[in-house]
C-alpha positions in Angstrom: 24.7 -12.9 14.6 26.2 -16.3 15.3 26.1 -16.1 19.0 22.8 -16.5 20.7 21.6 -16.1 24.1 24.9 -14.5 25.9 24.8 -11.0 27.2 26.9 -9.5 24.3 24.1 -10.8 22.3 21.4 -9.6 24.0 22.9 -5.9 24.5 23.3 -6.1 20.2 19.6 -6.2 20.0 18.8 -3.8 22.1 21.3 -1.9 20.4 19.8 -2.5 16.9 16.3 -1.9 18.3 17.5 1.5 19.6 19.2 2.2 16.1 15.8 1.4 14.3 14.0 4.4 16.6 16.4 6.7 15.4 15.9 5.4 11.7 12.4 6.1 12.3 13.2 9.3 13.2 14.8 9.9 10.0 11.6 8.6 8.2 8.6 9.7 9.7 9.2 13.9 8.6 8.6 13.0 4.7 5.1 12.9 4.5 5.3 16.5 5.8 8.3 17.8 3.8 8.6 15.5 0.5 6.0 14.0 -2.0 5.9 10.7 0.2 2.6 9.7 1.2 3.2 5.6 2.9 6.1 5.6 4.8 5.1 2.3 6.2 6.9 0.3 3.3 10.2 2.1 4.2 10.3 1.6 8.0 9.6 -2.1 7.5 12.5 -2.2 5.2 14.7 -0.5 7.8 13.2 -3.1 10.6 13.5 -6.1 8.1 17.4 -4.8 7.1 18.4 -4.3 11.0 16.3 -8.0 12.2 18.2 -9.7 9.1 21.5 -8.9 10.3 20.9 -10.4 13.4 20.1 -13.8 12.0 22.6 -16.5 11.2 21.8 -15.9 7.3 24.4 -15.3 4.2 24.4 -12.7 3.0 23.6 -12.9 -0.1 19.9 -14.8 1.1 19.6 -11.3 2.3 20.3 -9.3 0.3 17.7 -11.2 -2.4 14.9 -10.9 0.1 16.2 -7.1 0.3 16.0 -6.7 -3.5 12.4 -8.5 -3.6 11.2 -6.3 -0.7 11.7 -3.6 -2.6 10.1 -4.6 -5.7 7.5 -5.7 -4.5 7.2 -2.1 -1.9 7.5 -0.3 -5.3 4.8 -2.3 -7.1 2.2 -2.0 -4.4 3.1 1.7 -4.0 3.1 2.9 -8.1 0.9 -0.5 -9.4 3.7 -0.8 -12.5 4.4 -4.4 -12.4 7.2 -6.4 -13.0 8.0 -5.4 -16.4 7.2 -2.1 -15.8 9.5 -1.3 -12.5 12.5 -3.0 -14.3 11.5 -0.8 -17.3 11.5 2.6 -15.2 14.6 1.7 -13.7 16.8 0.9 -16.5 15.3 4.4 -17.8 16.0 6.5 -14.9 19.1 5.2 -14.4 20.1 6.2 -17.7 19.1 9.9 -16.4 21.0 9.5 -13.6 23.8 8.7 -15.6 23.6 11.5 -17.7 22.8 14.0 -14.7 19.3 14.8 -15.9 17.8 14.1 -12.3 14.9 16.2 -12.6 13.3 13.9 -15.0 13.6 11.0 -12.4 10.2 9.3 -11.4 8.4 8.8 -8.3 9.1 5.3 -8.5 12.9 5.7 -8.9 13.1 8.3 -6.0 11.3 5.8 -3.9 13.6 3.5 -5.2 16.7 5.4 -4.5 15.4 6.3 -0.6 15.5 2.5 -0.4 19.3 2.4 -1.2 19.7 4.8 0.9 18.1 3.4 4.0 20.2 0.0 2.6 23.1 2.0 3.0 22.1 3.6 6.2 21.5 0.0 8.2 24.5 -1.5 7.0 27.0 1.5 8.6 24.6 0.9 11.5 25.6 -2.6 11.5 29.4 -1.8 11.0 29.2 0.6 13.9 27.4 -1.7 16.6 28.5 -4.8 15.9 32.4 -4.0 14.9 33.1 -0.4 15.8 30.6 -0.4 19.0 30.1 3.5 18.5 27.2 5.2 17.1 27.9 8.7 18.6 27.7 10.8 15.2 24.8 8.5 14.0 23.0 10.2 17.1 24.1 13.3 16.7 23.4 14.1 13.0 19.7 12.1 14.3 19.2 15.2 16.4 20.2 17.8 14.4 18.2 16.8 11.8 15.1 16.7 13.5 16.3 20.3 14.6 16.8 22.0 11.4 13.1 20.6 10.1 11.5 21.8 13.2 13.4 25.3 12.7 13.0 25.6 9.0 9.5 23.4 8.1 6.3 22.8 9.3 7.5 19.8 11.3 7.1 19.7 14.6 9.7 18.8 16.3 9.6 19.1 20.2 8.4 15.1 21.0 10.7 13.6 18.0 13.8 15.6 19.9 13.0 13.9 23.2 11.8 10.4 21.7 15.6 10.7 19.3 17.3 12.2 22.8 15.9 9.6 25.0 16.5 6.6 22.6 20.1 8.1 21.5 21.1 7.8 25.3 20.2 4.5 25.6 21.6 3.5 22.4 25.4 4.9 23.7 24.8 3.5 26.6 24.2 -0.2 25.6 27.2 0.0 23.2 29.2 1.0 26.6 28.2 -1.6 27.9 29.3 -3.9 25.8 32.8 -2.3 24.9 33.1 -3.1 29.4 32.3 -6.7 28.7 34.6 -7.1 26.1 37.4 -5.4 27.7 37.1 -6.6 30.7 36.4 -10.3 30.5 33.6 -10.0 32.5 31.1 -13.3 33.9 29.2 -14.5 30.9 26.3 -14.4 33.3 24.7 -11.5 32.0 23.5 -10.2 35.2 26.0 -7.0 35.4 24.4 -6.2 31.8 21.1 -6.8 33.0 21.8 -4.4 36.2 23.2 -1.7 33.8 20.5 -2.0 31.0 18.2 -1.5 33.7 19.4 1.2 35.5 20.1 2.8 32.0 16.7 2.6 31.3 15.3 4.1 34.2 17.8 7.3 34.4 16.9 8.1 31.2 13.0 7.4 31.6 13.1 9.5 34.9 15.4 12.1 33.2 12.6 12.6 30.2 9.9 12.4 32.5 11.4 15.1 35.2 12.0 17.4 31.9 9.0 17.0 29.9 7.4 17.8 33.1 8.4 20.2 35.2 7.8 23.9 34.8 10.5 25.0 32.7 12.4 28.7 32.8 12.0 31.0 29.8 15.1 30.7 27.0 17.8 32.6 27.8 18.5 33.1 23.7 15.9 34.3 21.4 14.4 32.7 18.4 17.2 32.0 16.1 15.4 32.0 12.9 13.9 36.2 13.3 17.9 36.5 14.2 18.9 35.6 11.1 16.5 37.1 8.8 16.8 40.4 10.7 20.9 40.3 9.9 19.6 39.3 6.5 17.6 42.4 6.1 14.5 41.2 6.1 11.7 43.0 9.0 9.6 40.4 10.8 6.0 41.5 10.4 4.0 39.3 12.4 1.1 37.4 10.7 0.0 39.0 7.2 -3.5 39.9 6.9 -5.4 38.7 3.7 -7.7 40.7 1.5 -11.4 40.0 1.6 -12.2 36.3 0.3 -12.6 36.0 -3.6 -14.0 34.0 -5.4 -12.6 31.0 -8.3 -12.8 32.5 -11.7 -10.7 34.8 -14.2 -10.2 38.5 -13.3 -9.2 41.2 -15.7 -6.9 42.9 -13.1 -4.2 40.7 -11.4 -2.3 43.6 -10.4 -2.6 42.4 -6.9 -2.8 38.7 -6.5 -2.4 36.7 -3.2 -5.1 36.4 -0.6 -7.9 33.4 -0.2 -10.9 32.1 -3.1 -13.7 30.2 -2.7 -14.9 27.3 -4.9 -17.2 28.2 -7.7 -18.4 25.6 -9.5 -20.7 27.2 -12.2 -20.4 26.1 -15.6 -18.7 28.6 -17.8 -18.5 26.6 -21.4 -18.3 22.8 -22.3 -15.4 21.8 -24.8 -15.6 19.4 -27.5 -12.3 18.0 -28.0 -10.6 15.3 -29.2 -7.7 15.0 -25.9 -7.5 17.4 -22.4 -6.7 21.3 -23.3 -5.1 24.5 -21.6 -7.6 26.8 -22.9 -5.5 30.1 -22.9 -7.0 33.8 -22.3 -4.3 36.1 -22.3 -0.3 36.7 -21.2 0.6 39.1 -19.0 4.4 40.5 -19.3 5.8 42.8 -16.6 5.9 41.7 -12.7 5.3 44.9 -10.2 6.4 42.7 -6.9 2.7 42.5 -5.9 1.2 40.9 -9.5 1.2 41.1 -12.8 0.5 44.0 -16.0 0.4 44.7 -19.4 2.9 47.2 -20.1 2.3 50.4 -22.6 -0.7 50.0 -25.1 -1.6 46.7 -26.8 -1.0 47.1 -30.4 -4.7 45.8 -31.7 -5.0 43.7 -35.5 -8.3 43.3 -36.9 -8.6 39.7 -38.9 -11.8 38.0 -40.3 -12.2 34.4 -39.1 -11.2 31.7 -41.0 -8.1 33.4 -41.7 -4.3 31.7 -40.1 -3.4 35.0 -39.2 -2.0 34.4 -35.1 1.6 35.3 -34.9 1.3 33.8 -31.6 4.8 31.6 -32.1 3.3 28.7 -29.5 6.2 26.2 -30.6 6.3 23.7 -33.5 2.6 23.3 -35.1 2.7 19.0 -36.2 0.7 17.0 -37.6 -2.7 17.0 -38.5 -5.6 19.9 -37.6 -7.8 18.8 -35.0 -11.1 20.6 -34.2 -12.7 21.7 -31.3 -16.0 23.4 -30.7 -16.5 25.6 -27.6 -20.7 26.2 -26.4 -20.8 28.7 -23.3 -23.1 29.3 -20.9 -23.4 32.9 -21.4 -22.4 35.2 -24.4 -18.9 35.1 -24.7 -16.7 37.9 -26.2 -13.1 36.6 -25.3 -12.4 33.7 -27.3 -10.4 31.1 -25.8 -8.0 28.7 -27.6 -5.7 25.7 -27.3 -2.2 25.3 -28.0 -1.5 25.3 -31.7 -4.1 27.4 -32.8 -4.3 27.9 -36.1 -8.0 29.3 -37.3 -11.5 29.6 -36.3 -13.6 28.3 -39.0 -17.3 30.2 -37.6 -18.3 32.5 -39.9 -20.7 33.9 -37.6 -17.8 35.2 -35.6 -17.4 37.8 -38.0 -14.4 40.3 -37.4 -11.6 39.8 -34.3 -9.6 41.5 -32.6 -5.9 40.5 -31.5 -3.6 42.1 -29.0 -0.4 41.2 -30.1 0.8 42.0 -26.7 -1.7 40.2 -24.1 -2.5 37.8 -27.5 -6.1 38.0 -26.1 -8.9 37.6 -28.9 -12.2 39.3 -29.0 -15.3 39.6 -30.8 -15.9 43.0 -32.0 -19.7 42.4 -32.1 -21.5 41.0 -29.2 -20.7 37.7 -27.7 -21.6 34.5 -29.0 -22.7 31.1 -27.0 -20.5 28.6 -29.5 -17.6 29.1 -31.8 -15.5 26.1 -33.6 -11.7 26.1 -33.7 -8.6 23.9 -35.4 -5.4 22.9 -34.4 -2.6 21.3 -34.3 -1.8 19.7 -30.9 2.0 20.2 -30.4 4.6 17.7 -28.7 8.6 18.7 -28.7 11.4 16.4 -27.9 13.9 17.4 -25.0 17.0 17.7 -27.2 15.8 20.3 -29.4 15.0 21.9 -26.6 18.1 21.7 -25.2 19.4 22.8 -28.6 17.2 26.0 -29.4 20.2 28.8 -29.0 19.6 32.4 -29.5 21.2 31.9 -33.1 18.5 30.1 -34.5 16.0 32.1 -33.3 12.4 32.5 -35.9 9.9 35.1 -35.8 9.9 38.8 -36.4 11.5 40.5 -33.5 15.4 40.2 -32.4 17.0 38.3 -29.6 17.2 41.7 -27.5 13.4 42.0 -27.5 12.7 39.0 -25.7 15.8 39.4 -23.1 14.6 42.9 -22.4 10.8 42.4 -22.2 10.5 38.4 -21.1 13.4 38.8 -18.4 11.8 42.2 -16.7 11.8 42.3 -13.2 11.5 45.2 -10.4 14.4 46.8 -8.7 12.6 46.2 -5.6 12.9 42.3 -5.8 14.8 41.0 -2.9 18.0 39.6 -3.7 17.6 36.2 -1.6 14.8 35.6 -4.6 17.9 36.3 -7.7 20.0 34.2 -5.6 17.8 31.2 -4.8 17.2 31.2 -8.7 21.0 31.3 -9.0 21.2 28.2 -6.6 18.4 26.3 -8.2 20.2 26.6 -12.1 23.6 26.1 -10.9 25.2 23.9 -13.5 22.1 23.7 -15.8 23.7 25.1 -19.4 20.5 25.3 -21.3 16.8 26.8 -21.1 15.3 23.8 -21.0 17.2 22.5 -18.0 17.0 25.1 -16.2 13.3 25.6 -16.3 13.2 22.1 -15.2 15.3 22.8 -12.4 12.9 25.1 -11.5 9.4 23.1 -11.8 11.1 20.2 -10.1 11.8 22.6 -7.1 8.6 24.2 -7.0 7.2 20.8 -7.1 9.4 18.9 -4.5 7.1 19.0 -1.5 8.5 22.2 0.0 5.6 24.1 -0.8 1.6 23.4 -0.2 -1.0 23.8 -2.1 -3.8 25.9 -0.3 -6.9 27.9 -1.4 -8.0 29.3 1.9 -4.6 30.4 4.1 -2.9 32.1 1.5 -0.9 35.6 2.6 -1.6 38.7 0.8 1.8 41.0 0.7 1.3 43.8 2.6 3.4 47.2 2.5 7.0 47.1 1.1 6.8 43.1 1.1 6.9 41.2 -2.5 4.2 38.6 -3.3 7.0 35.8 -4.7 9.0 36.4 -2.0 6.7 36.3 0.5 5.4 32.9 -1.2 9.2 31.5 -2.0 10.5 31.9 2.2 7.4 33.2 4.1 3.9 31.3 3.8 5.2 28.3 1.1 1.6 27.2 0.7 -0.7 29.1 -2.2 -2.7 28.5 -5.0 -1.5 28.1 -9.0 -1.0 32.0 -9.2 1.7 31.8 -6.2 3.6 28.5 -8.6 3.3 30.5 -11.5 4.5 33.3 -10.8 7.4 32.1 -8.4 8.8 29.9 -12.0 8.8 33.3 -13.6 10.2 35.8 -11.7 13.0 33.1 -10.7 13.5 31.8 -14.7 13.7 35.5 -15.8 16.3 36.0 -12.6 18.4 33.2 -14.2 18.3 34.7 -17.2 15.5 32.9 -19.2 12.8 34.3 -21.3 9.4 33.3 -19.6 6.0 35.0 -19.1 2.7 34.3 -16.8 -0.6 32.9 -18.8 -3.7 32.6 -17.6 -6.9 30.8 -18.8 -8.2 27.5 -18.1 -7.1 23.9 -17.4 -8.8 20.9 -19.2 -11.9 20.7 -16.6 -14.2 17.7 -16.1 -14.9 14.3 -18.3 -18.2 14.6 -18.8 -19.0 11.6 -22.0 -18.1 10.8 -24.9 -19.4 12.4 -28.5 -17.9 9.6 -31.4 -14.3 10.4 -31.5 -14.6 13.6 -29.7 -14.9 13.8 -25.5 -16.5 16.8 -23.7 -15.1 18.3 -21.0 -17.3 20.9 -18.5 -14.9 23.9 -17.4 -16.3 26.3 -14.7 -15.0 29.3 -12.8 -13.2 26.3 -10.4 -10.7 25.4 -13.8 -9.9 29.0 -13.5 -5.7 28.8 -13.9 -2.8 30.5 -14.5 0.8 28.8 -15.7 4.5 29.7 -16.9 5.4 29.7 -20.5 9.5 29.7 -21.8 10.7 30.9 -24.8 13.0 28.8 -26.7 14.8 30.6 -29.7 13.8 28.6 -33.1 10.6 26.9 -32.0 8.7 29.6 -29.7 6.7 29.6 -26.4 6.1 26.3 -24.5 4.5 25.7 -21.3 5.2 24.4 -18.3 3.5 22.9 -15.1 5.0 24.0 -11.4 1.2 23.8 -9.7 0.6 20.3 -8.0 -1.9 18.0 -9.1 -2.1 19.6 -12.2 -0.3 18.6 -16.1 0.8 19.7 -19.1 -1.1 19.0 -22.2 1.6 19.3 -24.6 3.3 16.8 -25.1 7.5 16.8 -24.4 9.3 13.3 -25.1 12.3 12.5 -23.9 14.6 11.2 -26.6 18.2 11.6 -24.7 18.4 9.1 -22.5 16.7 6.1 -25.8 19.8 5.2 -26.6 21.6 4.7 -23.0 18.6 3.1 -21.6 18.7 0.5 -24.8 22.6 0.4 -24.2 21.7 -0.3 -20.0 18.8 -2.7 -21.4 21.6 -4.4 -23.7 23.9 -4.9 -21.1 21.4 -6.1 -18.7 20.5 -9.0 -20.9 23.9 -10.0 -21.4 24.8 -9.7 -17.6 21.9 -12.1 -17.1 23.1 -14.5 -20.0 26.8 -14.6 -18.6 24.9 -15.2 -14.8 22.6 -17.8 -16.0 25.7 -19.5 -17.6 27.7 -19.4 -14.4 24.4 -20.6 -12.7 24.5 -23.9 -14.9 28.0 -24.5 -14.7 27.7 -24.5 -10.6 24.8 -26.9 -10.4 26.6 -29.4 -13.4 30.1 -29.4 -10.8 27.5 -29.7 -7.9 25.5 -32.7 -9.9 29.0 -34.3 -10.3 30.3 -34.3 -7.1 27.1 -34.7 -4.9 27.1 -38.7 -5.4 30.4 -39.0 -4.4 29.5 -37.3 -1.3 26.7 -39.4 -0.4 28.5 -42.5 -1.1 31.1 -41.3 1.9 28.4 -40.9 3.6 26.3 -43.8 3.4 29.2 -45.5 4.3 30.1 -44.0 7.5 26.4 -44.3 8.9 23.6 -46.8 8.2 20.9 -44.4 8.6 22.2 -42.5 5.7 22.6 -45.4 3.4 19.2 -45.9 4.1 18.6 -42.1 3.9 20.5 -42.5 0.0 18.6 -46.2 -0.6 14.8 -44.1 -0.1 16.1 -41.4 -2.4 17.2 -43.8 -5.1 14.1 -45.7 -4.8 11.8 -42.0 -4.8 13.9 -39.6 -6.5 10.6 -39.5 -9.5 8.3 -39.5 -6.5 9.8 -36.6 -5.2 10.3 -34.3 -8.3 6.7 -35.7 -9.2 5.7 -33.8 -6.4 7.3 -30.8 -6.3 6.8 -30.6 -10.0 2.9 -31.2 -8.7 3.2 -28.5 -5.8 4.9 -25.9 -8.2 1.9 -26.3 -11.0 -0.9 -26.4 -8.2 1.2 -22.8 -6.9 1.8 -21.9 -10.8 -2.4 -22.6 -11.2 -3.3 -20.5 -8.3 -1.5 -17.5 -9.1 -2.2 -17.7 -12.7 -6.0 -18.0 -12.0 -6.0 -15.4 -9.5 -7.7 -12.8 -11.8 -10.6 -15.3 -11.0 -10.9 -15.6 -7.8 -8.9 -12.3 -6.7 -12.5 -10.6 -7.3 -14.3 -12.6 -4.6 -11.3 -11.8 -2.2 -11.1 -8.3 -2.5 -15.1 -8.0 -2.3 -14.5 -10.3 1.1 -11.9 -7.7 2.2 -13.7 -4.6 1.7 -17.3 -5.7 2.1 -19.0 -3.1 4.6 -16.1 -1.3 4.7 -17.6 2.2 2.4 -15.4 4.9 3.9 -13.2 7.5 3.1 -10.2 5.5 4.8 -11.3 2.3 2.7 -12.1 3.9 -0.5 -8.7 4.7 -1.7 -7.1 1.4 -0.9 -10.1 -0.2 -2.3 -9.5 1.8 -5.9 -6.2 1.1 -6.3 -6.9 -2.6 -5.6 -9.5 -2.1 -7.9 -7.0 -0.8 -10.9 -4.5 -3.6 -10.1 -7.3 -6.4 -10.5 -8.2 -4.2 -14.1 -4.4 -5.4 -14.9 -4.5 -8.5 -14.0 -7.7 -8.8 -16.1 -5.4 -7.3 -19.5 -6.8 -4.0 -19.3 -3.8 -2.3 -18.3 -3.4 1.5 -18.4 -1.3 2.8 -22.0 1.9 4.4 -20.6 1.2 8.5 -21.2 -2.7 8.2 -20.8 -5.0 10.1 -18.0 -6.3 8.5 -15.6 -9.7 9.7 -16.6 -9.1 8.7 -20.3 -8.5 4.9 -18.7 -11.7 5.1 -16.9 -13.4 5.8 -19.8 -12.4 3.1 -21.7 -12.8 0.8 -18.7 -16.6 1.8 -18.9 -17.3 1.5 -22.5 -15.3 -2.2 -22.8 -17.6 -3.4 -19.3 -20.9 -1.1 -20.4 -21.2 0.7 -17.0 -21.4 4.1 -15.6 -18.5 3.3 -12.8 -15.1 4.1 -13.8 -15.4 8.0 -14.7 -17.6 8.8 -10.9 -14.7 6.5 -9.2 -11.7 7.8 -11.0 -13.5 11.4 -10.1 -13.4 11.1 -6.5 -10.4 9.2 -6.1 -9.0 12.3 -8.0 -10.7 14.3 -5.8 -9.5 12.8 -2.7 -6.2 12.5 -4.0 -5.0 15.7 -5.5 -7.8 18.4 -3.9 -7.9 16.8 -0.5 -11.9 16.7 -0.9 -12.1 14.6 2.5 -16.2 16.0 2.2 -18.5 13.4 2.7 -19.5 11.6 0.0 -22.3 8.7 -1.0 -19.4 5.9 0.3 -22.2 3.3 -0.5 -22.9 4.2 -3.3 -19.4 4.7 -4.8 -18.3 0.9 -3.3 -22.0 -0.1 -4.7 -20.1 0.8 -8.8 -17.0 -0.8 -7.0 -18.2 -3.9 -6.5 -20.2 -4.3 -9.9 -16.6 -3.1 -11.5 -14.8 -6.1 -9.2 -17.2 -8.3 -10.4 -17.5 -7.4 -14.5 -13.3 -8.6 -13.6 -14.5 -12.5 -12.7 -15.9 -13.0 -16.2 
C-alpha cells in the first residue's frame, strides 16, 4: 500500500482484517471434514498474504517469502526436508499432469490448499483495493458454512453469525471508501471514523439483539428430512444397536454393524520377516445387512508340503520367505499371508480347502505352531491398469467372476449404484477405479468409530446406512462400502477377513515377531484383475497394505519435470549472472556522479574504497559463524529441545515432542528409508543407539495418533526414553 496514514488507508485495513475473518472461516471446518489436523500453518499464511499486500514491498520479495513459507509449513507439518518436498512435488505434479490425482500425497494436497488460499488473497486484494466490492466473496462465505452445517458434522450456528457479522462490516468499510473516493471528501478522516464506528456498533447491537432474544419457531421445516423424503428414503429417527460385542473373528457375519469392545488377548505370535495380512477366509455374496457364502463350499483334501492353493492371489515374485505361526490355543483354521505357496509342517498332516471361502483346516485336532513359505508379492500400477478381460489366467471364464464377484441385492438403494457411478466417472480401468474409491472412502468424510456404530434395522441396508446415514464405523463398514460400490461400477471385488500385521514385539536374527490378538481382528476388499488375480486394497483409516504396488507411470514425466527443472534453474542462474556483471559495470559510474554532487558521499565512496575487504571479510565472517551454527545444530539442538520440553510429560507435549524427536534422528543421518514403517524405523533406531526407547515411543505415538488412545499413560516415563533418545543424538 503506498499511502499511509490517510483515511482510505486506514478503511483498507480494516477491510483486509475483515477479509481475513472470512478466510478463516473458510479454514477452520477441515479438521472436522478433511484429513487436516494443524490448520494454524494455513491461517498464518492467509494473515501473512493479506499483511504483505499492505506493505510497500515488490512483489516479487513477496512472493519469495510466500514460496519459503510454504516450504518450510510443509516441512514442519510432513518432516520431509528439503530434498524430499522438492522430490514429492516434482512427483505429484507429474500425477497431476497425467490426471491420476488419487495417488497425490498429503504433502502435495497441503501444498495445493496453499495455492489455493494464494489465489484466494490475491482476488481479495483485487477486489478491495481496485474493485472495492467483495459482495460474492461474502456471500459464497456464508453459504459455505451453510451447506457444512446442513450436510456434516460441523456446527455451524456461531461461524454463520461471526461470517454474517464480519461480512457486514466488510461491505460496509468498502462503502465507505467508494463515498470518499467519489466524493472528494476532507482527508481528515473523521467522517470515516464516525461511519466505521457507527458501523461497528449496528452490527454488534444487531448480533447481540439476535443471538439473544427469544426467537419464534421456523416457519419451514428441516430441509434435509425434505429432501430425503422426495428421495424416497423414510426418516427413522435414531437406529438402535445390537448388544455390545466384542473384538475378534466371528464365523457368521450375516449381520454386521453395531458396537465392539477392545480385546486384547493374545491369539498367536508371527515370525516373519516384514508386516502381514494374515487371511482367514472370503466371503462372496452381500444380503444388504452382511455378508455369506453362497451354495456349498466345494472341499479338496491336500497333504502339507504340497503347492496345491489355486488361490490366484496375483503375481507370486521372487524368493520364498518363511513364516512360523505359535498360538495361544489349539488352532484348527490356518491362517496365511499373501503369496502363499506351501506349509512345510509335517505334523499338520491332511488339509482341508474350500475353494469357495479358500479357508484352510486341519482335519485332526488343532495344533499350537505350524510353519509356512511365501512369496511376498508387489505389482506395478501399469499392469494393473493393463489386466483386460482378454488376458485373463486361471480356470474359470470371464462370466464367472462378473456373475459371482459383481453380485448384489435387488434391494440396494439406488443412491448407493449412483454414488459409485459418480465416484468412477471417467476412470477407464479396474485399477483406477478402485482407487477412486479407496481415495473416497478415505477423504475425511467418514470416521472411524468402534463404540457409536448404527446397526440397520428393518428394510434399511447396512452400506447405505454407513455411505449417507451414520458415516462413522469400524473396518467392516470400509470394507464392505469399497465392495458393494466396486461391484456397482462393474468391478470384480470380494470382502476378506482375517488379521492385520499386529504388534512389534523384538527381533529374532533376520526374522521380527509380531503379537496379533482378537484387537488385529480385520476385514478388507480384494479386486480381481484379469491376468494376474486378486489384490487387496486398504479403505479403513490408519491402517496399510502390505503388498507392495509401485507406481511406475508417472517415472518418466517426473524425470522429464526433474530435467526440465534443472535446466530452468541453469538458464535462471545464467540470467542471474549476467544482471549482477551489467550491475557491477555500471554501479561505479553511478557513485562517481554521486560523489560528485555531495561531499558526504565522496567520503561515503572514499570509506568503501578504503574497506571494501573489511567489509566482505566480515560478512564472509558473519555468513560462516551462521553457516557453523546451523551446521552444528545437531549438537546443540539436543540440549534445546530437552530445555523446551523439560517438565512438560503430557499428552498435549508428547506428540510435538516425538516429532521433534524424529527430525533431530535426521539431522543426526538416521533418516527414515522412503516405503519403511514407522515401527520398522524405531527398531533400527534402538538397535544402532542400544536402547529399549524407540519401539514403546513409536507405540504410543501410534496410538495417540491413529486410535485416538488419549488414556492416560506413564507421561514420565515415556519423556524419561525421550530424553535418553535426545541425548544418544549429541554424541
Amino acid at each position: 500500500m503506498k499511502k499511509t496514514g490517510g483515511p482510505e488507508s486506514r478503511l483498507v485495513v480494516l477491510a483486509y482484517a475483515a477479509a481475513f475473518l472470512l478466510i478463516w472461516e473458510w479454514i477452520r471446518p477441515l479438521k472436522q471434514i478433511s484429513e487436516v489436523s494443524n490448520t494454524t500453518w494455513f491461517t498464518v499464511f492467509a494473515g501473512l498474504s493479506l499483511l504483505l499486500y499492505l506493505l510497500p514491498v515488490p512483489w516479487y520479495l513477496t512472493s519469495i517469502m510466500k514460496w519459503l513459507y510454504i516450504l518450510i509449513a510443509l516441512d514442519k507439518l510432513y518432516q520431509l526436508g528439503t530434498a524430499g518436498i522438492i522430490t514429492s512435488l516434482l512427483r505429484n505434479t507429474g500425477l497431476l499432469f497425467s490426471r491420476d490425482w488419487y495417488q497425490f500425497t498429503n504433502d502435495y494436497r497441503s501444498f495445493l490448499l496453499f495455492i489455493l488460499f494464494w489465489i484466494l488473497t490475491c482476488l481479495i486484494h483485487c477486489w478491495v483495493q481496485v474493485r472495492k466490492r467483495l459482495f460474492f466473496f461474502v456471500l459464497i462465505t456464508i453459504v459455505y458454512v451453510a451447506v457444512l452445517d446442513t450436510f456434516t458434522p460441523y456446527d455451524g450456528k456461531l461461524p454463520v453469525i461471526r461470517t454474517a457479522a464480519a461480512g457486514l462490516f466488510l461491505l460496509g468499510v468498502l462503502f465507505c471508501e467508494r463515498m470518499l473516493a467519489n466524493s472528494g471528501a476532507a482527508k481528515t478522516g473523521k467522517p470515516a471514523g464516525r461511519w466505521v464506528f457507527t458501523l461497528f456498533i449496528v452490527i454488534a447491537g444487531s448480533v447481540f439483539i439476535g443471538y439473544s432474544f427469544p426467537k419464534a419457531n421456523p416457519v419451514w421445516p428441516d430441509p434435509v428430512p425434505f429432501i430425503k423424503l422426495q428421495a424416497g428414503i423414510a426418516e427413522t429417527g435414531p437406529t438402535q444397536t445390537a448388544g455390545m460385542k466384542t473384538a475378534g473373528l466371528r464365523e457368521d457375519d450375516s449381520r454386521l454393524g453395531g458396537p465392539f469392545t477392545g480385546n486384547n488377548e493374545t491369539v498367536f505370535r508371527a515370525k516373519v520377516k516384514t508386516e502381514q495380512y494374515w487371511r482367514m477366509e472370503v466371503k462372496t455374496d452381500y444380503t444388504g445387512k452382511g455378508w455369506k457364502q453362497a451354495g456349498q463350499s466345494k472341499i479338496t483334501e491336500y497333504n502339507q508340503g504340497n503347492n496345491f492353493f489355486n488361490l490366484e492371489l496375483g503375481l507370486y515374485r521372487g524368493k520364498d520367505d518363511s513364516a512360523v505361526l505359535t498360538f495361544n490355543e489349539p488352532a484348527s483354521t490356518l491362517f496365511y499371508p499373501y503369496g502363499l505357496t506351501s506349509f512345510t509342517d509335517s505334523s499338520l498332516g491332511k488339509l482341508e480347502f474350500s475353494e469357495q471361502t479358500e479357508k484352510i483346516r486341519l482335519r485332526r485336532k488343532g495344533v499350537r505352531t505350524y510353519s509356512l513359505q511365501y512369496k511376498p508379492q508387489n505389482f506395478t500400477v501399469k499392469e494393473l491398469k493393463e489386466s483386460s478381460p482378454n488376458n485373463q489366467s486361471g480356470n474359470m471364464s470371464n462370466g464367472f467372476y462378473q456373475q459371482t464377484y459383481t453380485q448384489l441385492p435387488d434391494s440396494l438403494p439406488k443412491r448407493v449404484r449412483q454414488l459409485a457411478k459418480d465416484i468412477t466417472r471417467g476412470q477407464k480401468t479396474a485399477f483406477d477405479k478402485a482407487k477412486a474409491v479407496e481415495a473416497y472412502l478415505q477423504s475425511g468424510e467418514f470416521q472411524y468409530e468402534q463404540s457409536d456404530v448404527a446397526t440397520p434395522q428393518g428394510s434399511e441396508d447396512y452400506v447405505d446406512q454407513f455411505l449417507f446415514e451414520s458415516k462413522k464405523g469400524y473396518c467392516d463398514n470400509f470394507s464392505s462400502a469399497m465392495v458393494v460400490l466396486l461391484r456397482a461400477a462393474g468391478v470384480p471385488a470380494r470382502w476378506v477377513k482375517g488379521y492385520a500385521p499386529g504388534t512389534y514385539e523384538k527381533s529374532a536374527g533376520a526374522y521380527n515377531v509380531y503379537k496379533i490378538t482378537h484387537n488385529d481382528a480385520h476385514s478388507w476388499p480384494e479386486v480381481y484383475f484379469y491376468g494376474i488375480g486378486w489384490v487387496p486394497f486398504e479403505p479403513t483409516p490408519g491402517y496399510s497394505s502390505t503388498v507392495s504396488i509401485q507406481n511406475d507411470t508417472s517415472q518418466q514425466t517426473s524425470e522429464e519435470s526433474t530435467t526440465a527443472a534443472a535446466q530452468n534453474e541453469t538458464r535462471t542462474e545464467q540470467q542471474q549472472q549476467k544482471q549482477q556483471l551489467a550491475q557491477e559495470e555500471t554501479q561505479p559510474a553511478s557513485t562517481v556522479k554521486k560523489a560528485e554532487k555531495s561531499s558526504l558521499g565522496k567520503q561515503i565512496g572514499k570509506w568503501l574504497s578504503h574497506n571494501l575487504w573489511i567489509m566482505i571479510a566480515g560478512v564472509v565472517a558473519a555468513a560462516l559463524a551462521v553457516w557453523a551454527v546451523v551446521a552444528r545444530r545437531k549438537k546443540w539442538m539436543p540440549y534445546f529441545l530437552l530445555l523446551k520440553y523439560r517438565n512438560k510429560a503430557d499428552l498435549r507435549h508428547f506428540e510435538e515432542a516425538f516429532l521433534a524427536l524424529l527430525a533431530q534422528l535426521e539431522r543426526y543421518g538416521f533418516k527414515k528409508p522412503k516405503g519403511q514403517t514407522l515401527r520398522e524405523y524405531a527398531r533400527e533406531v534402538d538397535a544402532f543407539f542400544e536402547l529399549d526407547a524407540m519401539v514403546p515411543l513409536t507405540a504410543r505415538y501410534e496410538a495417540l495418533v491413529y486410535k485416538k488412545d488419549e488414556k492416560d499413560a506413564d507421561w514420565q516415563h515415556l519423556m524419561h526414553l525421550w530424553e535418553n533418545l535426545i541425548k544418544k543424538t549429541s554424541g
